[in-house]
MDTraj code that builds the backbone (N, CA, C; nanometers):
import mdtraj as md
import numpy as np

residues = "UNK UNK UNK UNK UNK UNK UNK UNK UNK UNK UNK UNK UNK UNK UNK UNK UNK UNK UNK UNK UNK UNK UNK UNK UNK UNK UNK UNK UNK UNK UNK UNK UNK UNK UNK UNK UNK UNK UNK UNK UNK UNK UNK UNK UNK UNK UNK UNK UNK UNK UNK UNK UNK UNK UNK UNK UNK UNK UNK".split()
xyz = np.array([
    [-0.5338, 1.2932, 0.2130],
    [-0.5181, 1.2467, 0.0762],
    [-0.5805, 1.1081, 0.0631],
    [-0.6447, 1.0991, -0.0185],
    [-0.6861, 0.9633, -0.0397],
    [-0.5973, 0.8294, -0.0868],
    [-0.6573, 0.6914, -0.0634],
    [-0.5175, 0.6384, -0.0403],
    [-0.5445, 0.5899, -0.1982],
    [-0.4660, 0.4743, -0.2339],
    [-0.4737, 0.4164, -0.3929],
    [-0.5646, 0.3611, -0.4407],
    [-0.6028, 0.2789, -0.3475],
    [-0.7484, 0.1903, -0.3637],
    [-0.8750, 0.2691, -0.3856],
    [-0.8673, 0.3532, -0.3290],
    [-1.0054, 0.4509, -0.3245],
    [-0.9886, 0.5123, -0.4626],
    [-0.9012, 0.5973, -0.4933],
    [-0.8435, 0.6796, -0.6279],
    [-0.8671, 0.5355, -0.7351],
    [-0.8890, 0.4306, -0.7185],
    [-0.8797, 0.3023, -0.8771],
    [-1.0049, 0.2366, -0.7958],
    [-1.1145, 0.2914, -0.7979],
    [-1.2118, 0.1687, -0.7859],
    [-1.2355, 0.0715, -0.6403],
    [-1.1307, 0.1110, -0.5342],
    [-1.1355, 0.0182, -0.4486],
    [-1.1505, -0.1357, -0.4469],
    [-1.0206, -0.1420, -0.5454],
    [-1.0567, -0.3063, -0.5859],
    [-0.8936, -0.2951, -0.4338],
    [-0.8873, -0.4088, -0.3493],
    [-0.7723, -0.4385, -0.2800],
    [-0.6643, -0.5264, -0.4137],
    [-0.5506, -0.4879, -0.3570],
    [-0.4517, -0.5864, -0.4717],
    [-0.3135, -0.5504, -0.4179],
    [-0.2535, -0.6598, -0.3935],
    [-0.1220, -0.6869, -0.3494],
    [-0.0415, -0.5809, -0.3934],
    [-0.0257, -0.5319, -0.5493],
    [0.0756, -0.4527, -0.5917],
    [-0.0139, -0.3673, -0.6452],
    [0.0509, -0.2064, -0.6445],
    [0.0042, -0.0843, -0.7538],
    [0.0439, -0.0864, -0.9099],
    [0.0032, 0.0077, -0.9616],
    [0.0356, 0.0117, -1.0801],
    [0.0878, 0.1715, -1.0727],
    [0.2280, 0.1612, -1.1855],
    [0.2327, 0.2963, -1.1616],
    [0.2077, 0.4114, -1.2400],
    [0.0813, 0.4045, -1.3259],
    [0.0549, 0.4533, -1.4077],
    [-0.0835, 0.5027, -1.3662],
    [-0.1485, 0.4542, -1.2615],
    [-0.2503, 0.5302, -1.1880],
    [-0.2732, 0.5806, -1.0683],
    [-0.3124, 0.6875, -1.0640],
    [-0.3161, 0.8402, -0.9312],
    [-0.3018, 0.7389, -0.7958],
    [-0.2281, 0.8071, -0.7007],
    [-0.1693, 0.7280, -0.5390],
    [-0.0596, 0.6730, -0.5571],
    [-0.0348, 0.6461, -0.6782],
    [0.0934, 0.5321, -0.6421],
    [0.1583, 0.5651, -0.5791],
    [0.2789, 0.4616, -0.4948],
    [0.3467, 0.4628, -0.3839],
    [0.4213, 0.4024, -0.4156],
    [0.4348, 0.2995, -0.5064],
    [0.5175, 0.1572, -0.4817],
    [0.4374, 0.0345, -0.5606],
    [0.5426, -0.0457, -0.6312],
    [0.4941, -0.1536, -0.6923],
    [0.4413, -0.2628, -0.5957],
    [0.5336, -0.2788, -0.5439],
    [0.5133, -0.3768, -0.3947],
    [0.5274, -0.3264, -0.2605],
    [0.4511, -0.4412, -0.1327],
    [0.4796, -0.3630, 0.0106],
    [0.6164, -0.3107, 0.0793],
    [0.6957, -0.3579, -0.0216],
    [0.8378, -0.3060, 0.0163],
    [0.8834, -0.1236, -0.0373],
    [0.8197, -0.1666, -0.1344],
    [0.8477, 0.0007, -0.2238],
    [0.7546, 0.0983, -0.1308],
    [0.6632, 0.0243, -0.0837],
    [0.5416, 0.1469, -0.0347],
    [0.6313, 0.1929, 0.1056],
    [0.6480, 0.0624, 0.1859],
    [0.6819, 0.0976, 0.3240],
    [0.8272, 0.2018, 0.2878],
    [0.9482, 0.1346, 0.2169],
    [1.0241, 0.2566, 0.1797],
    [0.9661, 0.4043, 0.1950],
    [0.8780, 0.4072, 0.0919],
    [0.8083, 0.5513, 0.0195],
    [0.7687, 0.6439, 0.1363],
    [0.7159, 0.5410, 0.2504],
    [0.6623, 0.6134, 0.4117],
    [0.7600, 0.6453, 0.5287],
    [0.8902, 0.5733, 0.4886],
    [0.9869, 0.6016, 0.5814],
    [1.0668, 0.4290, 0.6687],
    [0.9637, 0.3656, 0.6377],
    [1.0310, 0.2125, 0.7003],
    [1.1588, 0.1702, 0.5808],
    [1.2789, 0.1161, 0.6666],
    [1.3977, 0.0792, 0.6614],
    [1.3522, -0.0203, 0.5348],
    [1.4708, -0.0395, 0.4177],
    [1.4445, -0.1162, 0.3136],
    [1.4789, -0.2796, 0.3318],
    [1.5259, -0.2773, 0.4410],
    [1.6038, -0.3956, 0.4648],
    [1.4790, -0.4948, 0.5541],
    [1.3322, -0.4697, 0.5243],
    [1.2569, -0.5909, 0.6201],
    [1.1650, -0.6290, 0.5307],
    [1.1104, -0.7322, 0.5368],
    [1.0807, -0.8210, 0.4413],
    [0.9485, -0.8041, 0.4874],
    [0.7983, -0.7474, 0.3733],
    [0.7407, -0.7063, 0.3973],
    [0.5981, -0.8137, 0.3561],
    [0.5264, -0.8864, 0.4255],
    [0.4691, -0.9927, 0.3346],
    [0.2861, -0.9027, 0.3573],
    [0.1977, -0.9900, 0.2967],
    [0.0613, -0.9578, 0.3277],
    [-0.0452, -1.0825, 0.2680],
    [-0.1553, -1.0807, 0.3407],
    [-0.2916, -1.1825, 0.2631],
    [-0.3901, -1.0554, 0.2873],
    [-0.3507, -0.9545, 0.1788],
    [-0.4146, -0.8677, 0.1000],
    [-0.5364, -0.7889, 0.1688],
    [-0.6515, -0.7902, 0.1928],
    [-0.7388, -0.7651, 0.2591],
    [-0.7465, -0.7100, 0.3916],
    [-0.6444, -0.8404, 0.4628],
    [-0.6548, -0.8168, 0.6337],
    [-0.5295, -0.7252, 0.6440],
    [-0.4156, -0.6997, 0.5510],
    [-0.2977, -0.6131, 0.5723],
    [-0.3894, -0.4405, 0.5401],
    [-0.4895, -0.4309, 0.4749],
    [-0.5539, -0.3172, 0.4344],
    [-0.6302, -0.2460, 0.5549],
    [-0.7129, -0.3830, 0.5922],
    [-0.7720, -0.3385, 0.7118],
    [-0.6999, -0.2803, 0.7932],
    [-0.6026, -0.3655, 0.8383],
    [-0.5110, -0.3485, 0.9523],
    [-0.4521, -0.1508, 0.9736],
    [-0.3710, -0.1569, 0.8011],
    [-0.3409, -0.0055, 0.8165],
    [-0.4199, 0.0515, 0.7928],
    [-0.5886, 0.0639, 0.7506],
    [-0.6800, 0.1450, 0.7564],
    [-0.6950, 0.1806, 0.9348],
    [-0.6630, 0.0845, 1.0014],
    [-0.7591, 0.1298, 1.1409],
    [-0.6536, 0.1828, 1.2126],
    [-0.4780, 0.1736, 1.1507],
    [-0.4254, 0.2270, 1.2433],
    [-0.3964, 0.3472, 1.2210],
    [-0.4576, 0.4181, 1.0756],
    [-0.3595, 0.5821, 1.0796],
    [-0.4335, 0.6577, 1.1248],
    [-0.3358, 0.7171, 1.1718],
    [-0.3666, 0.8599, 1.2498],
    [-0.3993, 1.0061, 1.2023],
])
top = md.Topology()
chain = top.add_chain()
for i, resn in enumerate(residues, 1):
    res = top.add_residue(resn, chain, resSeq=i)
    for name in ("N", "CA", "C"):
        top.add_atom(name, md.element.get_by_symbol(name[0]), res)
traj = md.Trajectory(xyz[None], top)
């Protein structure tokens, strides 16, 4: 499935919108919820390098 960024233009951006195709989550907290991580950890990012990061790690 393609992820959100790709589905809107591939612009990177801290939060989704939830009114366009992928959404997951307003913020990295709603997303990680949405995938199965515990609600209780405090989820931060500098946008770009958090993208990269989970681009290279899924499986």
């Amino acid at each position: 499935m393609p992820d959100y960024q790709a589905q809107n233009g591939g612009l990177i951006t801290d939060t989704e919108d939830s009114s366009k195709v992928g959404f997951t989550g307003a913020t990295y907290t709603d997303r990680a919820v949405h995938f199965g991580f515990p609600g209780s950890q405090t989820v931060t990012s500098s946008g770009a390098a958090l993208a990269t990061t989970a681009k290279r790690n899924v499986v």
